[in-house]
N, C-alpha and C positions, 0 to 999 in steps of 0.2 A: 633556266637552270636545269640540269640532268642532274637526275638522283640514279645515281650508276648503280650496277653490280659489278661483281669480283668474277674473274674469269672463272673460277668453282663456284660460282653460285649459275651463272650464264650455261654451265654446261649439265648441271645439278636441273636446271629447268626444263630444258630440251629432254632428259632424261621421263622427267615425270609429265609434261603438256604433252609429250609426241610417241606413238606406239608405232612399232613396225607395221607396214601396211601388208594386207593378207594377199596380194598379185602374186600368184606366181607362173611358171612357163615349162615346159617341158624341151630340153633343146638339143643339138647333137651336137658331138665332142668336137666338132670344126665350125661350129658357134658360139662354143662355150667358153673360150678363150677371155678372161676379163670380166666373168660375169659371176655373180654373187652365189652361192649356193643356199637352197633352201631348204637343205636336209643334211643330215650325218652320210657318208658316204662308207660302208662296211663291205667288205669282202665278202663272196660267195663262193670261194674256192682259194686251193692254195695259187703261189706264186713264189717260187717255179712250183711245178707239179709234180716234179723229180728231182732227184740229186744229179748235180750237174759240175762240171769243172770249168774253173777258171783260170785256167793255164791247157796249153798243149801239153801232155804229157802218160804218165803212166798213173792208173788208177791200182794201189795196193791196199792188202790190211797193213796198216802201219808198224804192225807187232811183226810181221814178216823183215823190215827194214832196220830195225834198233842195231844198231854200232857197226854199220857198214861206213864204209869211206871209198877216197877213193883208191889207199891201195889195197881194203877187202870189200870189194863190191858185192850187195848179194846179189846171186844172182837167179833170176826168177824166170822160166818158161810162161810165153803169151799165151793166154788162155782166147782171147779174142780181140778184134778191135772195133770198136764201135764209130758208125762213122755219123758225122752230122747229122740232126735231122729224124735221125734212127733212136727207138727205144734200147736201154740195154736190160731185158727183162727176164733175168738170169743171175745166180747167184757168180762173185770170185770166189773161186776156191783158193784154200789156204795155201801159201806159198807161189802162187802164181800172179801176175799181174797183167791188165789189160788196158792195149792204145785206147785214148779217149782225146779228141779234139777241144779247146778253150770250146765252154760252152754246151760241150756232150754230155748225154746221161752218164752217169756213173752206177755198176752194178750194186745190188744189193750187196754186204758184208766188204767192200772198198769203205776207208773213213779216210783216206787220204790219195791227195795225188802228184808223184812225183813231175817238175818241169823236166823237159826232153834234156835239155843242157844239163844237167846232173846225171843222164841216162848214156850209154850204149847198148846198140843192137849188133848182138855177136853175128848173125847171119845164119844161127842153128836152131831159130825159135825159143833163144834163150836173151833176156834183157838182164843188164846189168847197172845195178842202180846204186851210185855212189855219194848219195846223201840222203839221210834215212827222212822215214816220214813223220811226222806231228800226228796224232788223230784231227781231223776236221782241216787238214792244211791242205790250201787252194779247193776248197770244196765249197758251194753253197748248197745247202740240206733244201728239201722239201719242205718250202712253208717258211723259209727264213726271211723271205721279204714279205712275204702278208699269208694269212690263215682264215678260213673262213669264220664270218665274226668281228674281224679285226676291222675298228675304225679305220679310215687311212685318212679320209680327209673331213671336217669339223663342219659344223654347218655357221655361214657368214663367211666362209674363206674366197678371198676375190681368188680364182682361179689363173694360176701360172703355166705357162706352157710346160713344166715339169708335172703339175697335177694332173693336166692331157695324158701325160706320159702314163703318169701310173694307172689314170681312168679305165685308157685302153688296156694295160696289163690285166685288170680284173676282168674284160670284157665291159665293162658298164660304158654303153656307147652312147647312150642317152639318160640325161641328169636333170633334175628340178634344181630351174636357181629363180629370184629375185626378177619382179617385173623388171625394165628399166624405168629409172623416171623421168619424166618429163618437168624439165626445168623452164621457166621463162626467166629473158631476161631483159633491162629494160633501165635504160639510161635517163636521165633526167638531167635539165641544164641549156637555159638560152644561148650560153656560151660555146656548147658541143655544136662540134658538125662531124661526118663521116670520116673514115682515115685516109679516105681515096679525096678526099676536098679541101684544096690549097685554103688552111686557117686565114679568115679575113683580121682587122683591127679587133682586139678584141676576144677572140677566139680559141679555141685548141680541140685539137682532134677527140674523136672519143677512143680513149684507151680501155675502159674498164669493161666495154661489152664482147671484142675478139679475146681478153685477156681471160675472163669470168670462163665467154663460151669454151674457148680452151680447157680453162682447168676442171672445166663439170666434163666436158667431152670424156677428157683423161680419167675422170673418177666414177665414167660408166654412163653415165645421164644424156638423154637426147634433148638438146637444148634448142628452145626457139626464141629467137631474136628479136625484140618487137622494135627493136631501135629506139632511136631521140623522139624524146618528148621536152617540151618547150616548157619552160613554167608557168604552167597552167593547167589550174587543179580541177579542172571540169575535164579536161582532157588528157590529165593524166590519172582520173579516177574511171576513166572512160576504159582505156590500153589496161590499168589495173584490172579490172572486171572481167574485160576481154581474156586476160592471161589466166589467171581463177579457174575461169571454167575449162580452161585448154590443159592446165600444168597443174601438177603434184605440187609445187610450190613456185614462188615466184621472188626475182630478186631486183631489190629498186637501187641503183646505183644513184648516188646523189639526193639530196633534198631531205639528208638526215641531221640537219645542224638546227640549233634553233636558231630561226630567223624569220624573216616576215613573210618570206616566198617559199618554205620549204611546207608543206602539205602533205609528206610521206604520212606521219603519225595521225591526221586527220581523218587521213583516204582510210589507212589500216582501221581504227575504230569504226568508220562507217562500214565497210563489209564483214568486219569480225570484234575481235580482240586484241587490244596492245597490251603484249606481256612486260616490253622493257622497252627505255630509254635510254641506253649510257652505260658502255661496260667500260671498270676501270683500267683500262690499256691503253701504250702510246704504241705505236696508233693504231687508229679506230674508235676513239671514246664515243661520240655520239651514233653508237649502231642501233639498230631498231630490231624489236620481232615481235611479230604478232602472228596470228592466225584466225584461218576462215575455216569453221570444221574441224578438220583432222589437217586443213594444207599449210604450211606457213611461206608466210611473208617475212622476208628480211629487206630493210632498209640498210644499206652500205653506204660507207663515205664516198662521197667523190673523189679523196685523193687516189691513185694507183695502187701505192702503197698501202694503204691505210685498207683497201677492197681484198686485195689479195690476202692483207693477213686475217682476215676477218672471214675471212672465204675458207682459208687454212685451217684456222684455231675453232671457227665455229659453224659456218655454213656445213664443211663436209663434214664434221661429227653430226650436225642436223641430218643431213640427208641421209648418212651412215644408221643415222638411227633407224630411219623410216623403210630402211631396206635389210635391217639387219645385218647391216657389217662389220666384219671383224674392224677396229680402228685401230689396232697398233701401230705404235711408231717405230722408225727406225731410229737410232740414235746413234752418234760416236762420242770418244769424248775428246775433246781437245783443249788447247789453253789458248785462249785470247792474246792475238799478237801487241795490244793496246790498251791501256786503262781505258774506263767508260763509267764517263757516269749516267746516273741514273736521273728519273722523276719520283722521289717520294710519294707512293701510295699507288701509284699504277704499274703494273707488270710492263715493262718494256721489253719490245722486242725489238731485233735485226739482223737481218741479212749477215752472211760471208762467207767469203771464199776459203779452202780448205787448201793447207799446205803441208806435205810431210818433211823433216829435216833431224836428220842422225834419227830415225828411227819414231818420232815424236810427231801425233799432227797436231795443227797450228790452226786456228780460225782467225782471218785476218776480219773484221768488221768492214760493212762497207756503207761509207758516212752518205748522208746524205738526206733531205726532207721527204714527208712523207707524200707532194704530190708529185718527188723525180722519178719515172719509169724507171730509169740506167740504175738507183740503187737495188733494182730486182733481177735486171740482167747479169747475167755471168753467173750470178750465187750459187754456190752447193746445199746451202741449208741454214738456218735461221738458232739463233738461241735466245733465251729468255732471262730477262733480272728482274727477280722476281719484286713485288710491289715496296715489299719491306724492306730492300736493300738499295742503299743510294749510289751504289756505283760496282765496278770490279777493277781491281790493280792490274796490271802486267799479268802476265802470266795463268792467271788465276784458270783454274782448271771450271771449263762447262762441258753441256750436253749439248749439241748441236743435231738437231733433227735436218735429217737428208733429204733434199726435193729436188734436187739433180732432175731435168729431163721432165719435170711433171709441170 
């Protein structure tokens, strides 16, 4: 019998048994792509460094421009033009106005700048500008996108190619993030054989150690493989031991039900501590965690389904912890194309595909047991009913968490 926890209590534990671990790396910004940050990232200078325009056009004081049109244009003598690339380090005099390309400095005492299509050039070193200016219009000021001082990027934030982007703006070409870590991982099952070896009587492929390696790949972690182990607790406490001393944590795919053959919870007390046995969710109930030290062990179901969401909801907030990552989720909301019901007292989850129609999206559920692969294939993202609720009607509005692509 499993005496379960509740998914808040299961992540409640991870919280308080598991501390971020102190590895960190110094790396450059064509490394850094994907990789954890282990520090507040703050500005050392502005950005821009200058007043600059955003449009092709003429740079004015805008009090020069007020109720012109275009049949009383004012009109203003070019004081200079500034060309790409070039500082404009020189005051506009009042009543004059000066070329400046999308992008160019704009001189001190300009607060605004008119686009070329609102302008004529008489040919007499006089422009004529026939829609007046805003203060601050088409301008970005000095220090409008970052200030020295100024946070820009959080510490735990897995890095996007748009953080590269800003990385470089500040200069900061080399950043402290998060070791990676080192995951094992490690299938269990006289019935498994490899995905490359035609299933004999009896048999089926191992799904859950390419699908695992995947999704830790995708969530930063260099993973080692130790492959199929047979039921056999001498030699699967053997491959345990082995992964320990190699890997930040280790994952036992299989051998998590109670049964006479299954040895996960045996192995795990022999080299450390077993935390839990049985969180209340379909699927996944019978998941394991313990730990050796500061590394944890999780025992996963054998089903597909049942590993990956267990991997989802609890492995990567585990290992999230151990590296300091931000874990937010992404969410949408949509309404369930289907009643569903539920199992009283355990949070279920499932799979679905996302539809938009007259403006509305749509989460169609995608049925199916927890050891079918195909109910994980194609899905956008997963929702939850929650333990105390016994079903959903039609329609019924959720949150579906997006995993598109991961």
């Amino acid at each position: 019998m499993l005496y379960v926890k509740t998914p808040e209590e299961v992540l409640a534990m991870i919280d308080s048994e598991f501390a971020p671990l102190e590895g960190t790396e110094v790396v450059s910004l064509r490394d850094a792509m994907g990789r954890i940050l282990a520090e507040d990232i703050a500005a050392r200078e502005y950005v821009p460094d200058f007043d600059r325009s955003t449009v092709d056009g003429f740079a004015v004081r805008a009090s020069d421009t007020f109720g012109c049109s275009d049949a009383i244009p004012a009109i203003l003598p070019l004081q200079a033009t500034v060309l790409m690339g070039e500082g404009a380090d020189f005051i506009l005099n009042e009543g004059e106005c000066v070329a400046v390309p999308t992008g160019g400095a704009v001189p001190k005492g300009a607060d605004g700048v008119v686009m070329l299509e609102y302008t004529e050039d008489y040919g007499d070193g006089t422009i004529g500008i026939a829609k007046p200016a805003a203060p601050g219009m088409n301008m970005i000021f000095r220090g409008d996108d970052v200030y020295p001082g100024k946070v820009i990027l959080k510490k735990g934030r897995v890095l996007s190619s748009a953080d590269i982007g800003a990385l470089a703006a500040i200069g900061q070409v080399r950043v402290k993030v998060a070791k990676r870590l080192t995951v094992g991982v490690i299938s269990t099952g006289d019935e498994l054989v490899p995905p490359e070896v035609q299933p004999g009587p009896g048999q089926v492929r191992d799904v859950n150690s390419p699908m695992l390696e995947a999704m830790l790949t995708a969530f930063g972690c260099n993973v080692i493989n130790y492959g199929i182990v047979i039921d056999d607790e001498a030699l699967l406490a053997e491959k345990v031991s082995k992964a320990i001393s190699q890997c930040d944590a280790v994952l036992l795919s299989g051998g998590s039900s109670v049964g006479v053959k299954d040895a996960a919870c045996r192995i795990i007390e022999s080299v450390g501590q077993l935390l839990l046995h049985g969180i209340a969710i379909k699927p996944g109930k019978p998941t394991i965690l313990g730990k050796t030290g500061e590394k944890p062990i999780v025992g996963l179901p054998g089903h597909p389904v049942a590993a990956y969401f267990i991997t989802k909801l609890f492995v990567q907030p585990l290992l999230g912890r151990l590296t300091g990552r931000d874990m937010t989720a992404y969410t949408v909301t949509a309404r369930v194309t289907e009643s569903i019901s539920a199992n009283h007292g355990r949070a279920q989850y499932h799979c679905c595909r996302l539809t938009r129609k007259d403006g509305q999206l749509y989460a169609k559920p995608i049925r199916g047991k927890s050891g079918l692969i195909t109910t994980l294939a194609g899905a956008d993202g997963y929702f939850c009913i929650d333990r105390d609720c016994e079903g959903l009607p039609q329609n019924a509005e959720i949150q579906v968490i997006i995993t598109s692509g991961v």
